[in-house]
Backbone as CSV, one residue per row, in Angstrom:
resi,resn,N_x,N_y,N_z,CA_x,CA_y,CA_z,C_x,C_y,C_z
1,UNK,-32.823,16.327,8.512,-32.262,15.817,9.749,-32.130,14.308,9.652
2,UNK,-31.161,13.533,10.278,-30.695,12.544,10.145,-31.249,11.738,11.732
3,UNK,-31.860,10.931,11.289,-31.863,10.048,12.585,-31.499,8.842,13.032
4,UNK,-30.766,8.713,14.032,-30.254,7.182,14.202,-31.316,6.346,15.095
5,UNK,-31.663,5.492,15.028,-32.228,4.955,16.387,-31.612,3.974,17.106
6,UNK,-31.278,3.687,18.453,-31.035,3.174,19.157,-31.577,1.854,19.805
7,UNK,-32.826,1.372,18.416,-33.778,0.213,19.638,-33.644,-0.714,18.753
8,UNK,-31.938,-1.103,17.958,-31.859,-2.169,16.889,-31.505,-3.413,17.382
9,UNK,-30.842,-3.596,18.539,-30.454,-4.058,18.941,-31.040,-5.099,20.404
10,UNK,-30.189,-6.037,21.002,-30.823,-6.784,22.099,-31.017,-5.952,23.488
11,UNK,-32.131,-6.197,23.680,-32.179,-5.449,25.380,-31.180,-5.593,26.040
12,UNK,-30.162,-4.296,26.963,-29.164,-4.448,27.640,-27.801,-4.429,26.938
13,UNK,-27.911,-4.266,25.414,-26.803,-4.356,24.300,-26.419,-2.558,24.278
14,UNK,-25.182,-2.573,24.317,-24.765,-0.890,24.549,-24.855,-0.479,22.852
15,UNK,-25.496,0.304,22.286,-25.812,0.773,21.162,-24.597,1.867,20.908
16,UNK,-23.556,1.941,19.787,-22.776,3.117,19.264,-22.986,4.121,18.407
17,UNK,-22.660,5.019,18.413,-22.838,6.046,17.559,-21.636,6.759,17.133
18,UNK,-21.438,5.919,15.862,-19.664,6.325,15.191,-19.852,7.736,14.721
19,UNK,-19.047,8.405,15.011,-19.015,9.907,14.030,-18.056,10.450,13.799
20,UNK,-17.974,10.969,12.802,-16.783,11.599,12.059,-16.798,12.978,12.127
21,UNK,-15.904,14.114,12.594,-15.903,15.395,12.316,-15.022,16.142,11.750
22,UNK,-15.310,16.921,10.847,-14.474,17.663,10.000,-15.480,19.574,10.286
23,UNK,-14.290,20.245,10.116,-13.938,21.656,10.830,-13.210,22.439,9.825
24,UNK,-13.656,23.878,10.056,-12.571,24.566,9.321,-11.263,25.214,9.680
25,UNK,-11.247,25.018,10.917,-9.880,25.494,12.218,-9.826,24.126,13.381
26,UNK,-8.623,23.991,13.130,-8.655,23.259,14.796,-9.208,23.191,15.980
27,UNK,-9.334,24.066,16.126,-10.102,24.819,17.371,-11.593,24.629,17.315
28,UNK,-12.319,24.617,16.133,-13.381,24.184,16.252,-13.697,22.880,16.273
29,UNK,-12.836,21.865,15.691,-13.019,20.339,15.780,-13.152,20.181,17.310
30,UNK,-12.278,20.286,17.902,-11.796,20.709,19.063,-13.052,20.374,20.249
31,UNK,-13.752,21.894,19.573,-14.832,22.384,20.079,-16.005,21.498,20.410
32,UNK,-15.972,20.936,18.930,-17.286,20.323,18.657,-16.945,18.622,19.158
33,UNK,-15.680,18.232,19.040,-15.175,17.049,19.334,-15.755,16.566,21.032
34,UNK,-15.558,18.009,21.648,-15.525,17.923,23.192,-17.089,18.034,23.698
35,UNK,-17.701,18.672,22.908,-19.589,18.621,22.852,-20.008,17.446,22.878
36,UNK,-19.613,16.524,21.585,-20.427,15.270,21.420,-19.937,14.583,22.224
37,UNK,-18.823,14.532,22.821,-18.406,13.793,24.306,-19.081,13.165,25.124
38,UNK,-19.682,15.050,25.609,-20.809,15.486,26.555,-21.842,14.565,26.512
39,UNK,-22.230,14.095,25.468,-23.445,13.230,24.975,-23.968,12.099,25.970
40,UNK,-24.781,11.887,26.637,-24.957,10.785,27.345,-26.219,10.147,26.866
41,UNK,-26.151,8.960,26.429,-27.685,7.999,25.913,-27.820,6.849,26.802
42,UNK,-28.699,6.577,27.201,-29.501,5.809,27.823,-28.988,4.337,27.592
43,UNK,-28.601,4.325,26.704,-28.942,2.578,26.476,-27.309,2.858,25.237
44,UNK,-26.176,3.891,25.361,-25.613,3.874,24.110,-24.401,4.773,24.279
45,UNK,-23.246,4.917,23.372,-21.939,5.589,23.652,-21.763,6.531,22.190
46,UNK,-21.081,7.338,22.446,-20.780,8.442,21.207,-19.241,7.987,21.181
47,UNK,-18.956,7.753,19.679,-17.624,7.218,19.959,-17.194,8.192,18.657
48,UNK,-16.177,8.887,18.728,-15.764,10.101,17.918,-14.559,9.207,17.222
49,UNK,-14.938,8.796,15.870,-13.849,7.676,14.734,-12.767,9.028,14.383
50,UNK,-12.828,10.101,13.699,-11.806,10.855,13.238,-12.511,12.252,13.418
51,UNK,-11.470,13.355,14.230,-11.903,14.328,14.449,-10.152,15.242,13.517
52,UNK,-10.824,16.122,12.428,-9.744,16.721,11.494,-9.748,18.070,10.968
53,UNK,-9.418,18.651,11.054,-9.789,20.330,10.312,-9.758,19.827,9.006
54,UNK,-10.317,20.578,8.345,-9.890,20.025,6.424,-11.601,19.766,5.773
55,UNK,-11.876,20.326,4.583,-13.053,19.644,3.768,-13.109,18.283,3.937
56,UNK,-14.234,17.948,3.857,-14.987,15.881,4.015,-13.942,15.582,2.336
57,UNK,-13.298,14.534,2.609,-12.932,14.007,1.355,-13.267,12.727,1.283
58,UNK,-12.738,12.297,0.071,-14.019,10.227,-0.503,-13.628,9.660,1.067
59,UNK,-12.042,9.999,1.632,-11.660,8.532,2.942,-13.153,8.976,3.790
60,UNK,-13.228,10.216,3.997,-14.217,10.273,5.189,-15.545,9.390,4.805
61,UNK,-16.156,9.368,3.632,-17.263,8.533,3.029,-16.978,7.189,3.175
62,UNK,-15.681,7.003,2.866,-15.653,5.734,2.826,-15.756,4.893,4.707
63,UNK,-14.810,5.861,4.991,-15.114,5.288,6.627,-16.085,5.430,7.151
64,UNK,-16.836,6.049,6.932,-18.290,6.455,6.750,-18.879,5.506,6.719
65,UNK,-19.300,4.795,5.781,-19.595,3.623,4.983,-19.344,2.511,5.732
66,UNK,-18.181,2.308,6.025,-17.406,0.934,6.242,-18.146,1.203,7.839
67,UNK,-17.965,2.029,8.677,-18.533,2.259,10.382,-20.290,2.464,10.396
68,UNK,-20.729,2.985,9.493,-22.113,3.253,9.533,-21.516,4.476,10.790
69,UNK,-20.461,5.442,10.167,-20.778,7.108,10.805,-21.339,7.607,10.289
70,UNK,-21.641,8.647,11.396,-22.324,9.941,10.472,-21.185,10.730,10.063
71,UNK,-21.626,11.690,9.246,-19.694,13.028,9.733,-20.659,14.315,9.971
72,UNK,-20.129,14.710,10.522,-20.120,16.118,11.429,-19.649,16.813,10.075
73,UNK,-19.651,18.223,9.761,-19.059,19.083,9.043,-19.404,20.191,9.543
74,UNK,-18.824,21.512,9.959,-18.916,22.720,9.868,-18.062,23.882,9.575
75,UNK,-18.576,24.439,8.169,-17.838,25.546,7.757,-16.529,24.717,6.441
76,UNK,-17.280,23.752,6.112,-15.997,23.234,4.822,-17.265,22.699,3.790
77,UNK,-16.351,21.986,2.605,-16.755,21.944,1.708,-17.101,20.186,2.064
């Protein structure tokens, strides 16, 4: 399990949480796109960088990388 923490920052500073999702149908990006939405943090925002049906390929790492996202994956390679 992957954990981010939220207490890096200055008191009162809105904390992000970049993420990337990749899916094996549309419909499930979709799905899962509209979940992490839902997300509400205290002190912080869920900000969804690229939501795509398709296996994780190097761009997703790399944006990855470059945002400090996580990526989401379910049901691909």
């Amino acid at each position: 399990m992957i954990e981010k923490t939220l207490d890096t920052k200055p008191e009162g500073a809105v904390n992000t949480i970049n993420i990337i999702v990749k899916a094996d149908v549309q419909g499930t990006v979709e799905a899962l796109k509209e979940s992490l939405e839902k997300i509400t943090l205290e002190n912080g925002v869920v900000k969804i960088l690229k939501a795509e049906a398709g296996n994780v390929n190097e761009s997703d790492f790399k944006t990855a990388g470059v945002s400090g996202a996580l990526i989401i994956a379910f049901n691909v390679k």
